[in-house]
GUPA-322610 format. One record per residue (C-alpha): z, x negated, y negated; residue in one letter. Coordinates in steps of 0.02 Angstrom, whole numbers, plus 50000, padded with zeros to 5 digits. Example, Ala and Ser with C-alpha at 12.3 -4.5 7.8 and 13.67 -1.06 7.14 Angstrom:
// GUPA-322610
     up   east  north  residuo
  50390  49385  50225        A
  50357  49316  50053        S
//
This chain:
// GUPA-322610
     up   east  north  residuo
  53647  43167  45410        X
  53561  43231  45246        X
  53557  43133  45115        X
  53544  43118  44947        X
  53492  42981  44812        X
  53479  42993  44654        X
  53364  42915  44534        X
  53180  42888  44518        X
  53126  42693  44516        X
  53084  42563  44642        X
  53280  42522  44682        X
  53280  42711  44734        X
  53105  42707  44846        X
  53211  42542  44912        X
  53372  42630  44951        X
  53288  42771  45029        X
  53170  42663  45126        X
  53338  42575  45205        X
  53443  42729  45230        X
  53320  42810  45337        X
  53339  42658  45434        X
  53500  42741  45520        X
  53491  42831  45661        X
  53616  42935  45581        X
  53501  42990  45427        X
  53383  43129  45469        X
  53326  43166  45273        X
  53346  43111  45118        X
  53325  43202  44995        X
  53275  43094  44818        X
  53302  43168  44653        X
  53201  43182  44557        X
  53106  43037  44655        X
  52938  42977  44613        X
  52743  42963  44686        X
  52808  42829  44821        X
  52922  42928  44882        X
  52828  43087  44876        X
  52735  43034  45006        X
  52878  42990  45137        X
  52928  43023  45302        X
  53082  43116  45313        X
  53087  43130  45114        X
  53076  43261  45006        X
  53087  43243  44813        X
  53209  43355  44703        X
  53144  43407  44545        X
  53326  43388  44473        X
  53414  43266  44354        X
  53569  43363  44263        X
  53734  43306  44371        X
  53792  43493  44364        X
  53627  43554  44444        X
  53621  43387  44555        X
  53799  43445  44627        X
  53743  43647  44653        X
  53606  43588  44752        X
  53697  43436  44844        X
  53830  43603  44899        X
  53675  43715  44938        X
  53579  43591  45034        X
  53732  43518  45160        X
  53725  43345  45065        X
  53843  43238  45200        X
  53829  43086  45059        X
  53746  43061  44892        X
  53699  42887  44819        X
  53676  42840  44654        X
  53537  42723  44611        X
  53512  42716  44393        X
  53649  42697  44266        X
  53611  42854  44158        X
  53713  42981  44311        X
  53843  42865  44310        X
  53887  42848  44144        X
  53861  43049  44127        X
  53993  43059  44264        X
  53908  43131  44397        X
  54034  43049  44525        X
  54188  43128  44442        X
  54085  43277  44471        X
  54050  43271  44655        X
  54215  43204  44701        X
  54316  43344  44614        X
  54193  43454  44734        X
  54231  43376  44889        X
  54077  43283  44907        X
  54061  43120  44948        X
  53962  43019  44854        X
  53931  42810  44811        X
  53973  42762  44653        X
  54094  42715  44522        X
  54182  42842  44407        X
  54121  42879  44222        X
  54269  42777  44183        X
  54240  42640  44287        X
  54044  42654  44240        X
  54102  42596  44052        X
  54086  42403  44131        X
  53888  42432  44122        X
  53887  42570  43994        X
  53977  42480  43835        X
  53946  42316  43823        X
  54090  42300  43694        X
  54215  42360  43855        X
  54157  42253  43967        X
  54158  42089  43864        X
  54361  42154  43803        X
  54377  42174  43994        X
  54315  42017  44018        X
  54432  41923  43885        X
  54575  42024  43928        X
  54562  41976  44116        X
  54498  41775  44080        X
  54330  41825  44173        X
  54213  41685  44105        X
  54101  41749  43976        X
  54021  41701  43804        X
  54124  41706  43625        X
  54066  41872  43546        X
  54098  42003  43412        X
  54043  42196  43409        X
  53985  42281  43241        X
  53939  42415  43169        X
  53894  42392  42999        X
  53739  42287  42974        X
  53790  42181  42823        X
  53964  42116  42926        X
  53829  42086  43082        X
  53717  41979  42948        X
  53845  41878  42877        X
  53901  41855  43053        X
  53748  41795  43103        X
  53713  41665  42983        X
  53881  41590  42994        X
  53866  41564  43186        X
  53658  41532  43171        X
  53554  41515  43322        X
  53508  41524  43482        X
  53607  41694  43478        X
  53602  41845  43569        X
  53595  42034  43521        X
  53642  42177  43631        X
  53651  42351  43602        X
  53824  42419  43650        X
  53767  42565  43757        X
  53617  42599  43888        X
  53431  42555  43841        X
  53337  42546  43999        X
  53352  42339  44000        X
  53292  42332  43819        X
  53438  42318  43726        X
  53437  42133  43740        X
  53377  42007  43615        X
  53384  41820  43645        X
  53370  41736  43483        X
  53273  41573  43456        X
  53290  41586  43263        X
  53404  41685  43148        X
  53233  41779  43071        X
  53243  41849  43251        X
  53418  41870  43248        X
  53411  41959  43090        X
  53266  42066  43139        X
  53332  42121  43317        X
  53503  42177  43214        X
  53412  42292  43095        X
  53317  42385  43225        X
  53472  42424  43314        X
  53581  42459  43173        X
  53463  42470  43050        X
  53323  42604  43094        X
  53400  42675  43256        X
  53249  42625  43371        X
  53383  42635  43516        X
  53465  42787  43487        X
  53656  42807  43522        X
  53649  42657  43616        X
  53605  42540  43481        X
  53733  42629  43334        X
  53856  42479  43402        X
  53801  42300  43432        X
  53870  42149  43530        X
  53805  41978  43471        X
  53871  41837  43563        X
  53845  41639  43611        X
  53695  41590  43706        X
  53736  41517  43868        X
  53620  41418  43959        X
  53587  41358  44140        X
  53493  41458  44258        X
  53542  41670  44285        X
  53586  41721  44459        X
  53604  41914  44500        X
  53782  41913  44628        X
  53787  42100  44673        X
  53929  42158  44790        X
  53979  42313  44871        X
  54158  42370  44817        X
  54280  42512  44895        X
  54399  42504  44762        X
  54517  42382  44848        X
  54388  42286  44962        X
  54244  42183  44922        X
  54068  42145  45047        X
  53958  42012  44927        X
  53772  42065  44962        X
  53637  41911  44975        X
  53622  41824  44820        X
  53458  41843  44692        X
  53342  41803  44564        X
  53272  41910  44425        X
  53125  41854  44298        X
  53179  41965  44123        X
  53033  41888  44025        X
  52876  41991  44036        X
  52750  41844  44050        X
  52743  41705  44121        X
  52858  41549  44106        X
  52993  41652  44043        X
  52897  41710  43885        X
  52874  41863  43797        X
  53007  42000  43762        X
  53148  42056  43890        X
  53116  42191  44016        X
  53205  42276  44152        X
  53126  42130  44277        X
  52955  42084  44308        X
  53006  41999  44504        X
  53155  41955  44600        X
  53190  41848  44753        X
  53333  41814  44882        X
  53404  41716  44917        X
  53419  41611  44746        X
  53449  41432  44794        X
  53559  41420  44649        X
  53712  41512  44718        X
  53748  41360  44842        X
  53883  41397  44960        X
  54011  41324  44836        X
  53939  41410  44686        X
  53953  41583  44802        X
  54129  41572  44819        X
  54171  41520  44651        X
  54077  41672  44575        X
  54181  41782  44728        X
  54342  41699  44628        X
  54308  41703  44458        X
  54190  41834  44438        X
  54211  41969  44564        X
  54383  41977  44634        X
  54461  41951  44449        X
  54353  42102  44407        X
  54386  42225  44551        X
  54581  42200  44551        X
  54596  42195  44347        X
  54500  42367  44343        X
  54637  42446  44497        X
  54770  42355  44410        X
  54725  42447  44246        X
  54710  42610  44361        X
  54523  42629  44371        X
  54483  42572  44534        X
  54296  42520  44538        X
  54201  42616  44697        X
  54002  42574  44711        X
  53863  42415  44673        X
  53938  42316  44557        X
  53818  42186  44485        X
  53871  42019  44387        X
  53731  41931  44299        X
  53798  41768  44299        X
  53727  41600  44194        X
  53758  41437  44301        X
  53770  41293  44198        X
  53696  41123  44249        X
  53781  40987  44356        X
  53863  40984  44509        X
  53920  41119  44588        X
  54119  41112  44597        X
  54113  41095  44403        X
  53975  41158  44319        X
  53993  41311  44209        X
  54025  41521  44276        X
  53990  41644  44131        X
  53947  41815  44149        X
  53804  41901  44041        X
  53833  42053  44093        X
  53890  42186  44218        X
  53789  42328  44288        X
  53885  42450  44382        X
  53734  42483  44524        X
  53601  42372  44609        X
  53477  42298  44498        X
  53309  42328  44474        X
  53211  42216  44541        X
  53331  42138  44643        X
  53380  42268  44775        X
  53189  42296  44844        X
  53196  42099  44923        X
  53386  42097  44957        X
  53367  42270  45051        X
  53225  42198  45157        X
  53315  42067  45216        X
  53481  42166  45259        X
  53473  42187  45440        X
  53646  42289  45450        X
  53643  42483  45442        X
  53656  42520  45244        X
  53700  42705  45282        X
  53858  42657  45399        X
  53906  42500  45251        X
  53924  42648  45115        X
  54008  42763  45227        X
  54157  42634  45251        X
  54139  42607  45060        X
  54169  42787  45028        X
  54311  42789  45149        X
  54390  42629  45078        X
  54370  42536  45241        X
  54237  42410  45167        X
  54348  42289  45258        X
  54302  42306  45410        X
  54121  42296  45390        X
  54019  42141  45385        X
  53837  42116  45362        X
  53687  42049  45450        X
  53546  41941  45356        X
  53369  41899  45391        X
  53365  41702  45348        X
  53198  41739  45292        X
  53186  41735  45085        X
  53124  41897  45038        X
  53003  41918  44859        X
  52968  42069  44744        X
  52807  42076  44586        X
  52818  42211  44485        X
  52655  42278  44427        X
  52690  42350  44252        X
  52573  42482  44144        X
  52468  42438  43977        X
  52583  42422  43832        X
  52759  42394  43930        X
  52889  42352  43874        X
  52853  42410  43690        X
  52754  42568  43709        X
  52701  42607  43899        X
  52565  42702  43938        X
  52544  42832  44093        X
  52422  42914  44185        X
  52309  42790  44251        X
  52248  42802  44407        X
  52322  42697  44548        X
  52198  42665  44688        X
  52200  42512  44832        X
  52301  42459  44976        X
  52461  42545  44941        X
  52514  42520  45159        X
  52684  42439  45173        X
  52710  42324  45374        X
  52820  42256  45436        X
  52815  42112  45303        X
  52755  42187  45133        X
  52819  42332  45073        X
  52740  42419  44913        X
  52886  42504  44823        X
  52836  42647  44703        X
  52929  42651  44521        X
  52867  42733  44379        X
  52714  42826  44502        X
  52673  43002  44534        X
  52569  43102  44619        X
  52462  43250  44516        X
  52426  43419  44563        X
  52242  43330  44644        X
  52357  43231  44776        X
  52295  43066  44664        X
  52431  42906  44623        X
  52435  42889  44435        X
  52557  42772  44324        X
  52720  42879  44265        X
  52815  42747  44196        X
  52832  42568  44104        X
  52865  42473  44292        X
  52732  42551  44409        X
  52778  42461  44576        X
  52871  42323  44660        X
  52746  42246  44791        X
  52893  42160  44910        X
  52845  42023  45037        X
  52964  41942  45154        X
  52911  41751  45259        X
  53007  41612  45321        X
  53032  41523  45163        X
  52985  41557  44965        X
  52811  41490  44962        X
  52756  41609  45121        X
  52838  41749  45044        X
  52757  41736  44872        X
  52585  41707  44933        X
  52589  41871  45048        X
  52676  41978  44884        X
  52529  41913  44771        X
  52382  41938  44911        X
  52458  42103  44915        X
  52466  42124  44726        X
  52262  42098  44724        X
  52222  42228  44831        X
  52298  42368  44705        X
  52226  42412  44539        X
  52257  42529  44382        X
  52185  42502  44221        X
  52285  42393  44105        X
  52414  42333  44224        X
  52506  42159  44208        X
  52607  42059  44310        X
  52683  41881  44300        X
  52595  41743  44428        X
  52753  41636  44439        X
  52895  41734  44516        X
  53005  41614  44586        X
  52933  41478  44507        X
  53109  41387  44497        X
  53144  41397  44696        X
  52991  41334  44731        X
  53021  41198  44594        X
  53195  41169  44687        X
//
């Protein structure tokens, strides 16, 4: 089968990576794709992001199945798109996308359909988002309502930041489009879990639980990110805790948005906030929804899936999801994302990337914001450069191959955090 995914990060290198795992998948084809995958097997990249040119070359290519990694195609509608061609592709509708891409729909969603979340309000004029703020003070968080790449997030220790983070969204437009709406809503606390499942519209296959680190530096400091590290499985979705997420969270989710006649088709991600205590009782709320795998999470759950990932989104595209179930290494499975000079503020690019770049049969180096120039060399494209993915027996064997693995590659300026999965191993 040719293939096609779209996107150009390290979930994308990932998804590729897995498909071509099939014996069914001869090429994929990866648009527009990046240095990693440049450099593939079986891959080509696809100089291509606009869905309309995405679906003229999907038709003039024999595309059997298209995938769709980032949130950007989704909310632009690309699967409407491709399905009113004919084509199959793995994804939800622009409709259905509005879970991930308006934070102000998905938290209505949310209250309309009792889905635990946090108390909020949306603005849009500053001065009502002020006075709001200093009559609910802080911890407090600020989100802009539509897509910013994972930085339209602000956790606020004080109401100075509160204040501040409000004005550059509202205020001087630093966000764009995205930010001309905001969300502010309680702080929940406990520790985040990423619960990502795949859904057919009616049926539901939970993927291995995980861990993401937002915080740029270590100890969870600094400003929010798209994810400096992940790790599965996260010992804080406990059996119990699993299937109470599956009942609250998920289920409630897919059958509210088929019920309401949107019928939810793709990755759907719940960032969820586990409250302390034990297990049966302690608090479910839901930060947020993504409507694809997340970034870093799906380079160590895909290395543990052991199931064909090709043949799991065929019966997802065929709404047959339920008779499919999946096959897990035990193993835990741990990603460290190398990031450029100046990320997440300002990132710079075109360093040059040298080292030991190999991937084996336990570490994986997955490419994100890479490319390759017109001298063949690796530079830095991008804010997250790669995803250096290790999988062992437990969390302490993983981490120490991903990090032994981290010291062999070098670009000027790069950063990293040294403490991915610092709360497993604390566990």
């Amino acid at each position: 089968m040719k293939l096609l995914v779209i996107g150009s990060g390290g979930r994308e290198h990932a998804l590729a990576w897995a498909l071509l795992k099939s014996p069914k998948a001869s090429h994929v084809y990866v648009a527009p794709g990046n240095g990693g995958t440049a450099i593939m097997d079986r891959v080509t990249n696809v100089p291509i992001t606009d869905p309309s040119a995405l679906l003229a070359f999907a038709q003039e290519t024999g595309i059997e199945l298209t995938v769709v990694g980032p949130e950007a195609p989704l909310a632009a509608g690309v699967v409407d798109l491709f399905q009113a061609a004919g084509l199959k592709i793995f994804g939800p509708t622009q409709r259905a996308a509005q879970l991930e891409s308006s934070k102000d729909y998905a938290k209505a969603f949310m209250q309309r359909h009792g889905i635990p979340t946090a108390a909020y309000q949306t603005f849009t004029d500053p001065a009502a988002a002020h006075e709001y703020l200093d009559s609910q003070g802080a911890p407090i968080v600020i989100k802009a309502d539509g897509l910013a790449a994972g930085k339209g997030v602000v956790v606020a220790t004080t109401l100075e930041q509160a204040h501040d983070a409000v004005d550059s969204m509202l205020g001087d437009g630093s966000l764009g489009a995205a930010g001309a709406r905001v969300v502010i809503e309680a702080c929940l606390t406990g520790e985040e879990a990423s619960f990502i499942v795949m859904a057919d519209g009616q049926h539901i296959v939970p993927l291995a639980s995980s861990q993401d680190h937002k915080r740029l530096a270590d100890g969870d400091t600094g400003p929010n990110t798209g994810g400096m590290g992940a790790y599965s499985p996260a010992p804080v979705v406990s059996p119990v805790i699993h299937d109470r997420i599956m009942a609250e969270v998920i289920e409630p989710t897919i059958n509210a948005m088929r019920e309401e006649g949107i019928p939810f088709t793709g990755f759907l991600y719940a960032g969820v906030m586990i409250g302390p205590g034990d297990d049966a009782t302690r608090s479910i709320g839901v930060l947020e929804f993504n409507c694809r795998m997340g970034d870093p999470e799906t380079q160590p759950i895909l290395m543990r899936l052991k199931s064909d990932l090709l043949t799991l989104i065929e019966a997802a595209v065929a709404t047959k999801l339920d008779t499919q179930t999946l096959d897990w290494d035990p193993a835990t499975a741990l990603c460290v994302v190398m990031a450029s000079h100046g990320y997440p503020a300002k990132a710079r690019v075109g360093d040059t990337i040298t080292g030991h770049l190999d991937s084996n049969d336990q570490v994986v180096v997955f490419h994100a914001g890479t490319l390759l120039n017109s001298d063949g060399q690796l530079i830095s494209n991008g804010g997250r450069v790669l995803g250096v993915t290790a999988i062992a027996g437990d969390v302490a064997q993983a981490r120490t191959l991903a990090y032994d693995a981290v010291t062999k590659i070098d670009f000027d300026g790069a950063q990293y955090r040294t403490d991915i999965a610092w709360r497993a191993l604390n566990k």
